[in-house]
C-alpha positions in Angstrom: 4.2 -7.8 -54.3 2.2 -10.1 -57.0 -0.5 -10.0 -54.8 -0.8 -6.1 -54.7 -0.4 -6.0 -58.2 -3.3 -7.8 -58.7 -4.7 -6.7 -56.3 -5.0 -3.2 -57.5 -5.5 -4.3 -61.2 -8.9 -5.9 -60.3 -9.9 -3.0 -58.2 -9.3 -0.7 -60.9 -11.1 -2.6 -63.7 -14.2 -2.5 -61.4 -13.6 1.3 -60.4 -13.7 1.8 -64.7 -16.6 -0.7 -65.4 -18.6 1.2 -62.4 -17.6 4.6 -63.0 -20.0 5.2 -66.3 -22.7 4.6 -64.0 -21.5 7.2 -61.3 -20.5 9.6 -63.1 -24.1 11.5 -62.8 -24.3 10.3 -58.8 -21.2 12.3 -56.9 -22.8 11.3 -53.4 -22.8 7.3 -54.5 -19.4 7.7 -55.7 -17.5 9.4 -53.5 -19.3 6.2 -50.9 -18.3 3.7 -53.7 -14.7 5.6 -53.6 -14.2 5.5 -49.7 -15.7 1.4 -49.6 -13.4 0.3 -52.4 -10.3 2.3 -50.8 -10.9 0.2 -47.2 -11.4 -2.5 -48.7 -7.8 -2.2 -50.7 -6.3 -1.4 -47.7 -7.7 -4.5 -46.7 -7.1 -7.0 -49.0 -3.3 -5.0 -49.5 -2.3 -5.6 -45.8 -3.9 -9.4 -45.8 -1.3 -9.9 -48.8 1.6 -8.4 -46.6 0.4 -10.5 -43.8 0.1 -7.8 -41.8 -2.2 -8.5 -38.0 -5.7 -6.6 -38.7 -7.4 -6.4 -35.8 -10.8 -8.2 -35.2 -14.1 -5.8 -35.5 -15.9 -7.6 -32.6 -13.5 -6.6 -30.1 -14.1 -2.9 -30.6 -17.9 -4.4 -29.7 -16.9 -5.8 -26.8 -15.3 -2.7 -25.7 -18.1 -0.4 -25.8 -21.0 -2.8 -25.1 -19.2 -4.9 -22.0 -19.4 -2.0 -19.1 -23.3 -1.4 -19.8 -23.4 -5.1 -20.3 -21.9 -5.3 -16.4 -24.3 -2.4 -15.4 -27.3 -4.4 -16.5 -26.3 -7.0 -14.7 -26.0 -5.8 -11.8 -29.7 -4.8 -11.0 -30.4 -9.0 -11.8 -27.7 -10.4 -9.2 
């Protein structure tokens, strides 16, 4: 629960040092906004310990059946 705390607190104190900066640009921060939200998530469910799943699999998943397909036409 520390963790969160923290967590949070360190996210906010860059969302406030940032936001002067922003406040003209809606497009940037409403990108900022949605980048620093995934990556609380992130960081929130890596200090519950929670399984996140691994990015390259999703990879593997989409590229592996043209991957096959390719190699087909070289057996």
């Amino acid at each position: 629960m520390v963790n969160l705390i923290i967590i949070l607190g360190i996210s906010a104190g860059m969302f406030l040092v940032d936001l002067k900066a922003l406040k003209k640009k809606k497009k940037e921060l409403i990108i900022y906004l949605t980048i620093l939200t995934f990556g609380i998530g992130l960081f929130a469910a890596e200090a519950f310990h929670l399984e996140i799943p691994n990015p390259l699999n999703v990879i593997i998943f989409l590229f592996k059946p043209m991957t096959q397909w390719i190699n087909s036409f070289f057996k």
